[in-house]
N, C-alpha and C positions, 0 to 999 in steps of 0.2 A: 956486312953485318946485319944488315939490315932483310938480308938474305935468309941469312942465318936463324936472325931472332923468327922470321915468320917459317920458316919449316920448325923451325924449336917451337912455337908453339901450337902449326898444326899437329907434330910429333904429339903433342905433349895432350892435345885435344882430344887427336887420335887415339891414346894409349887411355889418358879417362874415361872416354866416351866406353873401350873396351872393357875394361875394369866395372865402368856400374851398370854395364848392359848381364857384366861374367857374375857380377853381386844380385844384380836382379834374377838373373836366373839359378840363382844358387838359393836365394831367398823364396825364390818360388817352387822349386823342390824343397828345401827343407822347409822354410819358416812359415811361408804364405800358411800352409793349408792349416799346420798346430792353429794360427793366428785368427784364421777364420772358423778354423774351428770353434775354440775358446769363445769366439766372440757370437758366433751360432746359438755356442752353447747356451752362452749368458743371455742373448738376447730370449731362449727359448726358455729359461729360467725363469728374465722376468717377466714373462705373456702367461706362465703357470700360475704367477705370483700375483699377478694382477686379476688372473679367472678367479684364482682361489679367492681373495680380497671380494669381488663382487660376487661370488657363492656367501662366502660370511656376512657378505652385508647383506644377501637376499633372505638369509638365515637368521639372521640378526632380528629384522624388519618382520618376518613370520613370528619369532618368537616373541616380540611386542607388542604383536597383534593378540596373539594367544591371551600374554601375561593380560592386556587391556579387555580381553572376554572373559577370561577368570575373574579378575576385578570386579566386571559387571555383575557375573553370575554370583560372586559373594556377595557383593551391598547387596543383589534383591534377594538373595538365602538370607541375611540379614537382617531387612527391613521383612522377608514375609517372619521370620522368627520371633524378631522385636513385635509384632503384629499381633502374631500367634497368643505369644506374652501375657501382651496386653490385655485380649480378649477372656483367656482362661483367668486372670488376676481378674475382671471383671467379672466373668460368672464365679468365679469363688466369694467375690465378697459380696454380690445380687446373692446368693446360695446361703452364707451365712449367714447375711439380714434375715431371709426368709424364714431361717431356723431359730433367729433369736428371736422372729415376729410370733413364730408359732410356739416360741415354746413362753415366752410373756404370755401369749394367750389361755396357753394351758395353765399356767400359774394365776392367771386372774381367776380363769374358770375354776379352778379348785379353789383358790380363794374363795369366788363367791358362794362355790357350792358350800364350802367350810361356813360362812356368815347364813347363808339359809339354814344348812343344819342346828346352828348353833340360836338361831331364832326361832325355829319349830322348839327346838329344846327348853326356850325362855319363855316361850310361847306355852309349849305344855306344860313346865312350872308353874307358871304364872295360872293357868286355868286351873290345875290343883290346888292350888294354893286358894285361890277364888271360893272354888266347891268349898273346900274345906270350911273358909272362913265364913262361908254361906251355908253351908251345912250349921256351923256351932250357932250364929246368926239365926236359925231356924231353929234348932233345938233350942233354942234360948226364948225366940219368940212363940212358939207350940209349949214349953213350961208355962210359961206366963198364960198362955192361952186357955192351959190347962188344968190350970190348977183350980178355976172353980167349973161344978158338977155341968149348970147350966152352960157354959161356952160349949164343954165336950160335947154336950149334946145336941147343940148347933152346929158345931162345925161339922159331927158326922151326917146330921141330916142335908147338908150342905154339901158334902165329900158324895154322898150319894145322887142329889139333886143331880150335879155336873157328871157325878160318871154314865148315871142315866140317860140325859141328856145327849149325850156324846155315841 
C-alpha cells in the first residue's frame, strides 16, 4: 500500500506538474502577451500622464510668472498715471490762481484807474467851482473898488505900473 500510495502520488505529481507546465504554456500563447501588453500599455499611459502633469506645471509656473510681470507693469502704469494726475491737477490750479491773481489785478487796476478818474473830475469841479466863486468874489471886490472915480483911477494907473514893469 504503501507502494502504491507513493507511485499514486508521483502519478499524481507527474500529471500536475503536466497540466501547469500545458496551462503555462497555453497562457503564454494566449494570455501572457494580451497581459503584457495591457500592462505596457498602461504603464505607457501613465509616463504620458505624468510628462503631460510636469508640461502643465512648467506651463503653469510660466504663466505666473507672466500674470506677476503684468502685475508689475500695471501698479507702475498706475502709479506713473496717479503721478501724471497729480501733477496736471497741480498745474491746473497753480494756472487758475495765476488767473485769478491777474485778473484781481486788473480789477483793482481799473478800480483805481476808475478812482483817479473820478478825482481828476472832483478835482476839476472843484476848481470850477473855486474860479467861479472867485470870479463873483472879484467882481464883487472890483464894484466896491469901483464905484468911487478916484480908486478907478488908481487902480489903472497901478494895472499899468505892473504891466510895464513886467
Amino acid at each position: 500500500m504503501e507502494k502504491l500510495l507513493g507511485e499514486f502520488s508521483f502519478g499524481l505529481f507527474f500529471w500536475q506538474s503536466l497540466i501547469f507546465i500545458g496551462l503555462i504554456l497555453l497562457l503564454k500563447k494566449f494570455a501572457w502577451k494580451p497581459i503584457l501588453d495591457a500592462v505596457n500599455e498602461r504603464e505607457d499611459s501613465i509616463k504620458e500622464a505624468l510628462q503631460s502633469a510636469k508640461e502643465a506645471r512648467k506651463e503653469m509656473e510660466a504663466l505666473q510668472s507672466d500674470n506677476q510681470r503684468i502685475l508689475k507693469e500695471a501698479r507702475a502704469e498706475r502709479e506713473s498715471l496717479l503721478k501724471e494726475a497729480r501733477k496736471t491737477s497741480s498745474e491746473m490750479i497753480n494756472s487758475a490762481k495765476e488767473e485769478a491773481k491777474a485778473e484781481s489785478q486788473k480789477i483793482l487796476n481799473q478800480a483805481q484807474e476808475a478812482i483817479q478818474n473820478e478825482k481828476r473830475a472832483a478835482i476839476s469841479d472843484l476848481k470850477a467851482q473855486v474860479a467861479s466863486i472867485s470870479m463873483e468874489i472879484a467882481e464883487k471886490v472890483v464894484r466896491q473898488e469901483l464905484e468911487d472915480k478916484d480908486k478907478q483911477l488908481k487902480l489903472v494907473e497901478q494895472l499899468l505900473k505892473d504891466v510895464s514893469l513886467k
